[in-house]
VEXDREN-2710 file (C-alpha; in Angstrom, 1 decimal):
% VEXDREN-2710
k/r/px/py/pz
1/UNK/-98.2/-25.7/17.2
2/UNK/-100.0/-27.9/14.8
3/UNK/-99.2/-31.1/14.2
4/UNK/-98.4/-32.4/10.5
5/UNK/-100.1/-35.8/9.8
6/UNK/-98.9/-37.9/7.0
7/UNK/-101.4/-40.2/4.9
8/UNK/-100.8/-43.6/5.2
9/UNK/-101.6/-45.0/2.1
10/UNK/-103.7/-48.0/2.8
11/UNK/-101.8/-51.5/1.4
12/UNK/-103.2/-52.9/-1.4
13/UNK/-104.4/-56.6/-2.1
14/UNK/-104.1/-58.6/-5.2
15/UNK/-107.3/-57.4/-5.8
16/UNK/-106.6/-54.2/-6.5
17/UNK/-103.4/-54.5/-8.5
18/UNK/-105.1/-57.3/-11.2
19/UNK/-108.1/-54.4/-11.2
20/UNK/-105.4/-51.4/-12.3
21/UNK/-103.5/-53.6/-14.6
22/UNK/-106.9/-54.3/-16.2
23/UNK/-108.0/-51.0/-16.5
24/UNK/-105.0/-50.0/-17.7
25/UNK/-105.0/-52.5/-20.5
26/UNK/-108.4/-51.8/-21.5
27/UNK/-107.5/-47.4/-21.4
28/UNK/-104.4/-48.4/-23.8
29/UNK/-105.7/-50.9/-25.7
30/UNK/-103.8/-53.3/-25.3
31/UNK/-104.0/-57.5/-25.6
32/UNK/-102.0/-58.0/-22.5
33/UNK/-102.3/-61.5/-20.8
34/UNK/-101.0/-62.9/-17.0
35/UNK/-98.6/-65.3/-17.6
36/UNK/-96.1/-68.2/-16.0
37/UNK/-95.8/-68.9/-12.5
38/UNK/-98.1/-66.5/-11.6
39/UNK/-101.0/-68.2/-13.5
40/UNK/-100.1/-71.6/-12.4
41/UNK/-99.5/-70.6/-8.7
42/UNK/-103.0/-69.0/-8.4
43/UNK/-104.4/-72.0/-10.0
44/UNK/-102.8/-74.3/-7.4
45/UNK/-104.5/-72.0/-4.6
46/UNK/-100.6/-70.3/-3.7
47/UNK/-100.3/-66.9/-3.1
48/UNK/-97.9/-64.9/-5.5
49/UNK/-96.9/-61.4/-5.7
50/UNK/-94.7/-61.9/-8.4
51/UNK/-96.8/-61.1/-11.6
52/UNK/-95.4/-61.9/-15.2
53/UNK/-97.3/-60.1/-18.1
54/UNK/-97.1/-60.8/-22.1
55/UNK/-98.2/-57.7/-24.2
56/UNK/-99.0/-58.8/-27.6
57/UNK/-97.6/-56.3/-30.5
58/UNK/-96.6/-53.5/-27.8
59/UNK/-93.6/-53.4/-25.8
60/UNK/-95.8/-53.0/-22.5
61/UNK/-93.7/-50.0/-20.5
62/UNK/-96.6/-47.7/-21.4
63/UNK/-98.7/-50.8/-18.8
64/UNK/-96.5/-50.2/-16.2
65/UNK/-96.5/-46.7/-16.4
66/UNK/-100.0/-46.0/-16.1
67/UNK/-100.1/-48.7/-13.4
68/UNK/-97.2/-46.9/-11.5
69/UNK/-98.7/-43.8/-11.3
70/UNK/-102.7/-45.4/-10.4
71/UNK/-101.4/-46.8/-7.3
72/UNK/-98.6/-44.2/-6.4
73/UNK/-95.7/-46.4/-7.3
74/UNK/-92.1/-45.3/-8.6
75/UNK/-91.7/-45.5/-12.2
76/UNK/-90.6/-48.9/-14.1
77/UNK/-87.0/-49.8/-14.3
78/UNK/-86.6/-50.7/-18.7
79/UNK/-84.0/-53.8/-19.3
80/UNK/-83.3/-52.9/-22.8
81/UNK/-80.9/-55.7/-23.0
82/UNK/-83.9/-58.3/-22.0
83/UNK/-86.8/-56.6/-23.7
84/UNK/-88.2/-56.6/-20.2
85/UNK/-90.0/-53.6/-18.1
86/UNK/-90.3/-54.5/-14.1
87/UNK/-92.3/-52.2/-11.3
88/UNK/-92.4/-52.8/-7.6
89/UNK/-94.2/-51.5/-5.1
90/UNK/-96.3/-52.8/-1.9
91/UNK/-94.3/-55.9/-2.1
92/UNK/-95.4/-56.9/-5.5
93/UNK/-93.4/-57.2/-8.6
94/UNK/-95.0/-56.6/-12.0
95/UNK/-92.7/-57.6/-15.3
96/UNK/-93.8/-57.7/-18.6
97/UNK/-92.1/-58.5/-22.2
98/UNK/-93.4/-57.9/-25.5
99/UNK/-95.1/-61.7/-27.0
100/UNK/-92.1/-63.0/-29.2
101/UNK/-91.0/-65.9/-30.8
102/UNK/-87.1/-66.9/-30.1
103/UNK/-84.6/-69.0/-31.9
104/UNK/-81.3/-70.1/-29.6
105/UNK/-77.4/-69.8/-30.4
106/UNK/-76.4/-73.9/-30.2
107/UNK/-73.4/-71.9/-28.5
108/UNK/-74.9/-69.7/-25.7
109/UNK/-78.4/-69.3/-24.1
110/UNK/-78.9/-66.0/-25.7
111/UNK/-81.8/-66.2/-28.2
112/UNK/-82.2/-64.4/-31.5
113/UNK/-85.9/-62.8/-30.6
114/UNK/-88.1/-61.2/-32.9
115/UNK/-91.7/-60.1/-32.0
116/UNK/-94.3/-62.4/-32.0
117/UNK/-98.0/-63.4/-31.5
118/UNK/-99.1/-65.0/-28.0
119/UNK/-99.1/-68.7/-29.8
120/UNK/-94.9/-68.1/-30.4
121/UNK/-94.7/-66.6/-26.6
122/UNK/-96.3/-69.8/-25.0
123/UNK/-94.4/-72.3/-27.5
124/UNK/-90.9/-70.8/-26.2
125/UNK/-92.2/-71.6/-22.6
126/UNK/-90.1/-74.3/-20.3
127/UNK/-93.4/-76.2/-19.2
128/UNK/-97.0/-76.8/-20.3
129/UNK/-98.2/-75.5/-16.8
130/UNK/-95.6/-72.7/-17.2
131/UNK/-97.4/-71.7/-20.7
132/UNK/-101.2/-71.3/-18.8
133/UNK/-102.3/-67.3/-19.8
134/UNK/-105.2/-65.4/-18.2
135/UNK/-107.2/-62.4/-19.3
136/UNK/-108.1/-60.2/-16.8
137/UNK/-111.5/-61.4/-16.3
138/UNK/-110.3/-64.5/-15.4
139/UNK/-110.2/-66.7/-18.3
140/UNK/-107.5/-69.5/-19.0
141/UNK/-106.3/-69.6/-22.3
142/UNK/-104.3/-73.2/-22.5
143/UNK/-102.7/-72.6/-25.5
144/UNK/-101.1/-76.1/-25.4
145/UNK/-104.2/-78.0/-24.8
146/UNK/-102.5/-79.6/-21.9
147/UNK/-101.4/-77.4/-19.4
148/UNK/-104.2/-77.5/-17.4
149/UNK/-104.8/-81.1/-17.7
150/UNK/-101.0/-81.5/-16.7
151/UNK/-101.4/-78.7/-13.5
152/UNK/-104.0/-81.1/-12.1
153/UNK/-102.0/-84.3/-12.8
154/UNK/-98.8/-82.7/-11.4
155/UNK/-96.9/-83.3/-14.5
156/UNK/-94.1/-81.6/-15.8
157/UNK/-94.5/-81.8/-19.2
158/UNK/-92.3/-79.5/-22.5
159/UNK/-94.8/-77.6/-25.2
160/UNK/-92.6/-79.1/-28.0
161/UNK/-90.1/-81.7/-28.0
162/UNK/-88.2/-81.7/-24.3
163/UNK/-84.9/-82.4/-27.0
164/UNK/-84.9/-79.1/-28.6
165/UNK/-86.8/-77.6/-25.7
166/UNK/-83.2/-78.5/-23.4
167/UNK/-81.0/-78.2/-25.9
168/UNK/-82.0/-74.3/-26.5
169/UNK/-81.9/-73.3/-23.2
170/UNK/-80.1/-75.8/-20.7
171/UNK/-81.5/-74.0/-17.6
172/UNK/-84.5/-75.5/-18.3
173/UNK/-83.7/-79.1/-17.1
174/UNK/-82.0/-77.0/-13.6
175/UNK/-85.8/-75.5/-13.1
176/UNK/-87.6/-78.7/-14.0
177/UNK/-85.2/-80.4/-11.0
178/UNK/-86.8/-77.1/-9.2
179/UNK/-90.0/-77.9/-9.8
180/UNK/-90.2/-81.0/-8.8
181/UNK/-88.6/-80.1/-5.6
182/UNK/-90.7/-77.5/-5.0
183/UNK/-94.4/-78.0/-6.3
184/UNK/-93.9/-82.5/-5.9
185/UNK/-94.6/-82.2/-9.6
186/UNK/-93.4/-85.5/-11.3
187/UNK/-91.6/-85.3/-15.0
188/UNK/-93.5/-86.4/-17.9
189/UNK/-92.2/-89.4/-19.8
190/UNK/-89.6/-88.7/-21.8
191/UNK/-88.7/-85.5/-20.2
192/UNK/-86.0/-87.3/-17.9
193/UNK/-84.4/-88.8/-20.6
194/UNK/-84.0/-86.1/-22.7
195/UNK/-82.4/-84.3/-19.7
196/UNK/-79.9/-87.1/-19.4
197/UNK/-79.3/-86.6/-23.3
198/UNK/-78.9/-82.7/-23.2
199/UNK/-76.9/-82.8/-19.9
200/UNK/-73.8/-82.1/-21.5
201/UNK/-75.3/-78.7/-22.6
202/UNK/-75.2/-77.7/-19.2
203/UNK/-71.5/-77.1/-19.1
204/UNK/-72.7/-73.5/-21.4
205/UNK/-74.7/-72.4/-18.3
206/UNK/-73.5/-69.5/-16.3
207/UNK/-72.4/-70.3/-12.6
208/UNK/-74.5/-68.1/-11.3
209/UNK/-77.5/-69.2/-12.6
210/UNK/-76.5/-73.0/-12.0
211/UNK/-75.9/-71.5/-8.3
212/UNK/-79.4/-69.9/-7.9
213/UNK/-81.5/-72.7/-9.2
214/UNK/-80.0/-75.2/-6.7
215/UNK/-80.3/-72.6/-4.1
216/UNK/-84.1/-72.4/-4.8
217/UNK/-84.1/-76.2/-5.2
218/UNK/-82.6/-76.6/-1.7
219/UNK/-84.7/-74.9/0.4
220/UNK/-88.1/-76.5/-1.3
221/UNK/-90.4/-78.9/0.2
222/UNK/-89.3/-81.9/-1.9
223/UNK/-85.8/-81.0/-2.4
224/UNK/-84.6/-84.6/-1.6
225/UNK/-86.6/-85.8/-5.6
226/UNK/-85.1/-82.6/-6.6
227/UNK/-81.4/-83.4/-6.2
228/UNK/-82.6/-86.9/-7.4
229/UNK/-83.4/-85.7/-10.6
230/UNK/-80.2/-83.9/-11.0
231/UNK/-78.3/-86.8/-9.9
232/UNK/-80.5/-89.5/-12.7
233/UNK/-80.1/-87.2/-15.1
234/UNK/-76.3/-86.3/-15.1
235/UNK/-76.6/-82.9/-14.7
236/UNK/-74.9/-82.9/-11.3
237/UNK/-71.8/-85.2/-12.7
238/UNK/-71.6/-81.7/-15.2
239/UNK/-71.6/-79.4/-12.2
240/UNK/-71.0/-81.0/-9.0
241/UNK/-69.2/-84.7/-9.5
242/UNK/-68.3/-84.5/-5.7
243/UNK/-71.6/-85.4/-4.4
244/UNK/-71.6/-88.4/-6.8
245/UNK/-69.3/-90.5/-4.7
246/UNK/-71.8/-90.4/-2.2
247/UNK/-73.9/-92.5/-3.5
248/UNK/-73.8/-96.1/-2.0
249/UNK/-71.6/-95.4/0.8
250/UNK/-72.7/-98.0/4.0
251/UNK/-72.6/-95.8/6.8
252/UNK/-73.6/-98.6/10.0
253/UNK/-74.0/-97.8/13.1
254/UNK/-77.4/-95.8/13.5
255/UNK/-77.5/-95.4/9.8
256/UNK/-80.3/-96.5/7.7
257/UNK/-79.0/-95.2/4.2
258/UNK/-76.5/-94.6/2.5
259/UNK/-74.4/-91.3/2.7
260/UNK/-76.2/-89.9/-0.4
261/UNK/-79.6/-90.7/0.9
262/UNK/-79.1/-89.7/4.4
263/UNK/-77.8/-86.5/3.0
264/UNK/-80.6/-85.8/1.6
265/UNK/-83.2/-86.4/4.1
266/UNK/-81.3/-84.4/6.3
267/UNK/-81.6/-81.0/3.8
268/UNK/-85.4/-82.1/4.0
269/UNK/-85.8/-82.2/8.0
270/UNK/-83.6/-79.0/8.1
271/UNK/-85.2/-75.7/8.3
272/UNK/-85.7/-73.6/5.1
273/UNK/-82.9/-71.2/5.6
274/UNK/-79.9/-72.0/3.0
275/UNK/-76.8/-71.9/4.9
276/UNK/-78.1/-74.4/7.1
277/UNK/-79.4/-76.7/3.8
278/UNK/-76.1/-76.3/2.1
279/UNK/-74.4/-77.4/5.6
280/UNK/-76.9/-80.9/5.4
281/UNK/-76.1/-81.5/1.7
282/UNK/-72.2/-81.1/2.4
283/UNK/-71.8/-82.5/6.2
284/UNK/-70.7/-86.2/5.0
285/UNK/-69.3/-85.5/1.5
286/UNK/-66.2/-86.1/2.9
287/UNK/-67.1/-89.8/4.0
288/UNK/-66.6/-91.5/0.9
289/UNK/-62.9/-90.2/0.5
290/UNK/-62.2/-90.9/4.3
291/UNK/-64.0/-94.3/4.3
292/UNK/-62.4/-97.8/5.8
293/UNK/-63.3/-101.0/7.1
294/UNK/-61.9/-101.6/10.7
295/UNK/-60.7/-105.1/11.7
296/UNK/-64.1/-105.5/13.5
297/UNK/-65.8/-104.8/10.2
298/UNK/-67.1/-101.4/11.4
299/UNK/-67.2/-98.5/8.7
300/UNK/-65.1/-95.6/9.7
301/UNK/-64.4/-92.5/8.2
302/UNK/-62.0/-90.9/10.6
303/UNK/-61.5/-86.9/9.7
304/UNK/-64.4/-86.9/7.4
305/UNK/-65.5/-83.6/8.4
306/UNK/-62.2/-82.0/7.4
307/UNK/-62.5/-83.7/4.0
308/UNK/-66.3/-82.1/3.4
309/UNK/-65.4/-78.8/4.3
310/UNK/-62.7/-78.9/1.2
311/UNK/-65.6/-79.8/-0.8
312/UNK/-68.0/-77.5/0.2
313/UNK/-65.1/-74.8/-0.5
314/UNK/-64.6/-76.1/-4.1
315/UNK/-68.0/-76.7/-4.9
316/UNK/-69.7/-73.1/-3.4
317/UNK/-66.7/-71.2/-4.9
318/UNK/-67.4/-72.8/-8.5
319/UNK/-71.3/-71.6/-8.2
320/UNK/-70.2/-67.9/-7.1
321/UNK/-71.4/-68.3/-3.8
322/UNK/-70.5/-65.5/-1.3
323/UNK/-67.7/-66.0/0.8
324/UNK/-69.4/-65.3/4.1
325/UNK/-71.6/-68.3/2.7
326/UNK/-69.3/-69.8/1.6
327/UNK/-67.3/-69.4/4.9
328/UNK/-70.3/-70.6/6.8
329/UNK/-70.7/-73.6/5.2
330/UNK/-67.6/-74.9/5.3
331/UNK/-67.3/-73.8/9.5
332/UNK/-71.1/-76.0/9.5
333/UNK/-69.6/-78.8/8.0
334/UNK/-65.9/-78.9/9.7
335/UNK/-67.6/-78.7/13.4
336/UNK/-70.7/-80.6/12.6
337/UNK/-69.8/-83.5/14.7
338/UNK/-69.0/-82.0/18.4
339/UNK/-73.1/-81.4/18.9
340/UNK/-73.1/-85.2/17.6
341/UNK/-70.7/-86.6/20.2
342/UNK/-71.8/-84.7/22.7
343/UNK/-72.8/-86.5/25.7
344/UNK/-74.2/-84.7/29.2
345/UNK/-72.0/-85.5/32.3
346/UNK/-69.5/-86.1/29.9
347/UNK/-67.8/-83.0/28.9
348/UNK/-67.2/-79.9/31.1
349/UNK/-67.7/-76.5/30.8
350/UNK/-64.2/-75.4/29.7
351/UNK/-65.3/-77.7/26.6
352/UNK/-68.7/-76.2/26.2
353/UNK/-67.1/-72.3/26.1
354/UNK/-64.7/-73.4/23.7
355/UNK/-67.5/-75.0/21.4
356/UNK/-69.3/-71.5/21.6
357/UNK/-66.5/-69.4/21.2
358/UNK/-65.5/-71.9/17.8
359/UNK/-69.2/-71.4/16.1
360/UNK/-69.7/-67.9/17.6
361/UNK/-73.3/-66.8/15.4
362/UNK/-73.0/-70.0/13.7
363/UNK/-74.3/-71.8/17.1
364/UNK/-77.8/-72.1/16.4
365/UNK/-77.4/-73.6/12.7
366/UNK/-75.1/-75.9/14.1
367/UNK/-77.5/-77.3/16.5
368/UNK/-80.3/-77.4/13.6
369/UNK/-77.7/-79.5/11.2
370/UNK/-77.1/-82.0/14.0
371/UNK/-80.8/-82.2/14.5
372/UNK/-81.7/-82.9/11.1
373/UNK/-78.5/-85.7/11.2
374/UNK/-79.4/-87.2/13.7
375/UNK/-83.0/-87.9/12.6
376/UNK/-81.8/-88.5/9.1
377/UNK/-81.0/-91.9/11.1
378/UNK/-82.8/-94.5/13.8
379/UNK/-81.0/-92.6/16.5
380/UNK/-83.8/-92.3/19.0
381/UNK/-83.6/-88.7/19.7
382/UNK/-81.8/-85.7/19.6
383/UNK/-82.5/-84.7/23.8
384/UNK/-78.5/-84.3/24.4
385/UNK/-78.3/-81.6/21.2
386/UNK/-81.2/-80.1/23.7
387/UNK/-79.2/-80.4/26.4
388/UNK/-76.2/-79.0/24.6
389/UNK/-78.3/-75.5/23.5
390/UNK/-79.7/-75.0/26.9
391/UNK/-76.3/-74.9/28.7
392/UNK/-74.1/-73.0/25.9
393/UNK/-77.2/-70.2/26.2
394/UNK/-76.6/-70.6/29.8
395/UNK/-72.9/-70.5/29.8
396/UNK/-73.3/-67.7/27.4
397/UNK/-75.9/-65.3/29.5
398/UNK/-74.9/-61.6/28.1
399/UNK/-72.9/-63.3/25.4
400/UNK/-70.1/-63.3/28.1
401/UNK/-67.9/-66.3/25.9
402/UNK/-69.4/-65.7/22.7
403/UNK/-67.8/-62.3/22.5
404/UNK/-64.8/-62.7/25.6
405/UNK/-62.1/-60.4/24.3
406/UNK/-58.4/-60.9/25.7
407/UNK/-58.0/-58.9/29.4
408/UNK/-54.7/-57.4/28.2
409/UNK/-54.7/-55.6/25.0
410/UNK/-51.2/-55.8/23.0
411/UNK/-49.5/-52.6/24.6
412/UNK/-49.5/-54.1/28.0
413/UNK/-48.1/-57.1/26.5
414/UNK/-45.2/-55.4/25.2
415/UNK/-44.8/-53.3/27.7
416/UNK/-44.5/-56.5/30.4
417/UNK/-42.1/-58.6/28.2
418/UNK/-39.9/-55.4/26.7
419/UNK/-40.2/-56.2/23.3
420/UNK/-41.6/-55.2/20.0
421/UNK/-44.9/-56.3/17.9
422/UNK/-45.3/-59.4/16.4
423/UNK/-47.1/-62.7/15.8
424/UNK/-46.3/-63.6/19.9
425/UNK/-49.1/-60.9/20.9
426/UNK/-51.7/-63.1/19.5
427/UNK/-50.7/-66.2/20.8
428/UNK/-50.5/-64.5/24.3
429/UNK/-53.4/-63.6/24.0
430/UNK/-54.8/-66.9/22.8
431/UNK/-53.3/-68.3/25.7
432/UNK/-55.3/-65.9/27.9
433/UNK/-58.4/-66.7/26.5
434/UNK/-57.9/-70.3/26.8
435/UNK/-57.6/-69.9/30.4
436/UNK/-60.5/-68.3/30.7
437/UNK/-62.6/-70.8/28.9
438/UNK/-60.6/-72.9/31.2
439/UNK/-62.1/-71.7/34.2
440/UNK/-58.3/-70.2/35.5
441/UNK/-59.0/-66.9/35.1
442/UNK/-62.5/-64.8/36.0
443/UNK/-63.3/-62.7/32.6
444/UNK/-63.0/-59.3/32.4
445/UNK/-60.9/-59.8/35.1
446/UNK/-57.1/-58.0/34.3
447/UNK/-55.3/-58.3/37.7
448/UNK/-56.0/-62.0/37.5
449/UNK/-54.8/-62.2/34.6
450/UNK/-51.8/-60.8/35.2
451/UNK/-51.3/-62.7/38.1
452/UNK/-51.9/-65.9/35.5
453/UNK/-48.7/-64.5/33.1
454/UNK/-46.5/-63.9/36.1
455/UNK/-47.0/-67.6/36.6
456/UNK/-46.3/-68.1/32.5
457/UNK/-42.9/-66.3/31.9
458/UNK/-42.4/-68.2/29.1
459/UNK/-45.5/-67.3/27.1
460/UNK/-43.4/-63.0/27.1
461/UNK/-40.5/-65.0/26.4
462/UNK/-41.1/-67.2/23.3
463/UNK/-40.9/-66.4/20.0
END
């Protein structure tokens, strides 16, 4: 019987994409131009496979169409609503809009947009390095006669007044904080001060915008000058006042800054994964509502960790995070200090089994936030958190705690004390399981474990 073979199709380079969206442009006709990030990235020597496009006088679908069907790709998705056109395909994304100018609602974000030459399309652009366009043979057009000046100085720098330019659209001054955190760009002068006068225009932003810019900020190189920026220029007292009372807080102890800055460094020597980032940012914003002076003139800050995770709750659910994010966070910031005060020879097993059966998946982030706080300080070293992950993984071989189930199920229960459902199942269960973690009862292990009730009678008994 013969065997069908199907073609692989061979996976295309940037190479090859550019080279059908040129050919494409010449075979219609049209003046179409890279744009944005993509321009600036490849300029800067980072690889992008996001590609923004600007068709002058044409609405550009007809681009992506013949582009779709050169290299085999589904059809592009229209956003009437945006004036936009988007393709994918072999992990790139291609988007074009018509060349227009816009004028904005003092109101709203939403721009009254008429069609417009590529002069009006680069003026309504955030940044001068943002406003870079490039034919397809490779030439820069810098409209503003600065962006490429300002790429190579790392300046972020507005095509017309940064007033107006923040005041039409407020999410500008949440990507120029994004920016900086993620190319170490610098803001041009004047640019921060007009973001602390326009601040109060960030209240029209959407939440979920807000939500994604710091979520882009956070897990950037430089996103410790990134939340700087929002905190000099007001925008965070508009969208997140709780951090604010972070700032100044005297730690002591191992502690070298403040709870702000420590925070901060801590989101930097995290890994770039955002649940973990979020954790660092939140893990002492409940310090400066727990803080006191002892009568030996130590700074305290007893339950702390309780206090950040109601923060972290209020905060995440006022940016539309997800509750399993949200969730997360807050179970990162209420625990973070039990890989902290751990200490080897210290604390037994029974302790360890009930620290992984607390975080459950949550176990390795923990360990990576308690990491990052401790070197966010002059703590020498972080070899009892080490310690800590190699005997939970050993503890854990076959994920024997991390997923223990109760040995009697809630029929047997019943059955054994004579009496009906209700919240008491649980807690018998409970009880089970924290004998186990104990060490008084083998898991898995059902005779034992009714041996162990026979000596609780009370636990069937109690309501």
């Amino acid at each position: 019987m013969p065997v069908r073979v199907r073609a692989i199709r061979p996976q295309l380079d940037l190479a090859d994409v550019l080279d059908a969206l040129g050919l494409s442009a010449v075979e219609l006709h049209l003046d179409a131009f890279l744009v944005g990030g993509f321009v600036r990235d490849r300029l800067l020597g980072r690889e992008s496979k996001d590609i923004d496009l600007v068709v002058v006088g044409s609405d550009g679908v007809p681009l992506l169409e013949r582009v779709a069907r050169k290299l085999g790709w589904a059809r592009p998705a229209v956003f009437e609503r945006f004036a936009t056109a988007q393709v994918r395909g072999g992990g790139f994304v291609l988007e074009v809009v018509q060349a227009r100018a816009e004028r904005y609602d003092p109101e709203s974000r939403k721009p009254d947009v008429r069609p417009g030459s590529l002069e009006d399309d680069i003026a309504r652009r955030d940044f001068t390095v943002n406003a870079l366009a490039q034919r397809f043979d490779g030439r820069i057009l810098d409209v503003t006669g600065r962006g490429l000046d300002d790429l190579r100085a790392g300046i972020l720098r507005t095509p017309l007044d940064p007033v107006d330019t923040f005041s039409e659209d407020p999410l500008r001054m949440f990507r120029a904080a994004r920016f900086v955190a993620q190319l170490g760009f610098r803001l041009a002068e004047g640019v921060e001060e007009a973001m602390r006068a326009m601040a109060h225009r960030a209240s029209i932003l959407s939440a979920e915008r807000v939500r994604e810019e710091l979520s882009r900020l956070l897990v950037s190189e430089h996103a410790r000058e990134g939340m700087e920026v929002l905190r000099r220029t007001e925008l965070l007292e508009v969208w997140i006042p709780e951090l604010l009372p972070m700032v100044g807080v005297e730690q002591g102890g191992w502690h070298l800054y403040d709870v702000w800055e420590h925070s901060l460094r801590a989101v930097e020597l995290a890994p770039v994964e955002l649940v973990t980032r979020l954790a660092c940012l939140f893990h002492d914003s409940g310090k400066p509502r727990t803080h006191a002076i002892a009568a030996d003139g130590r700074h305290t800050f007893h339950d702390h960790p309780r206090a950040g995770a109601q923060i972290s709750a209020a905060v995440m659910s006022r940016l539309r995070f997800s509750n399993e994010e949200t969730s997360q966070v807050g179970a990162l910031v209420l625990h973070h200090m039990w890989p902290i005060q751990y200490r080897p020879g210290e604390v037994g097993d029974s302790a360890v089994r009930r620290f992984i059966r607390t975080l459950g998946e949550l176990r390795p982030r923990i360990l990576e936030l308690a990491r990052a706080d401790t070197r966010a300080s002059a703590y020498p070293d972080v070899e009892a958190i080490d310690e800590l992950e190699r005997r939970a993984a050993e503890l854990d071989a076959g994920s024997q705690v991390s997923r223990l189930r109760p040995p009697l199920d809630g029929h047997e229960l019943m059955e054994r004390a004579g009496r009906g459902p209700g919240p008491w199942v649980g807690r018998v269960q409970k009880a089970l399981l924290d004998a186990i973690l104990d060490g008084e009862i083998p898991a898995d292990d059902a005779v034992a474990a009714r041996r162990w009730l026979d000596g609780h009678p009370d636990l069937l008994g109690g309501d």
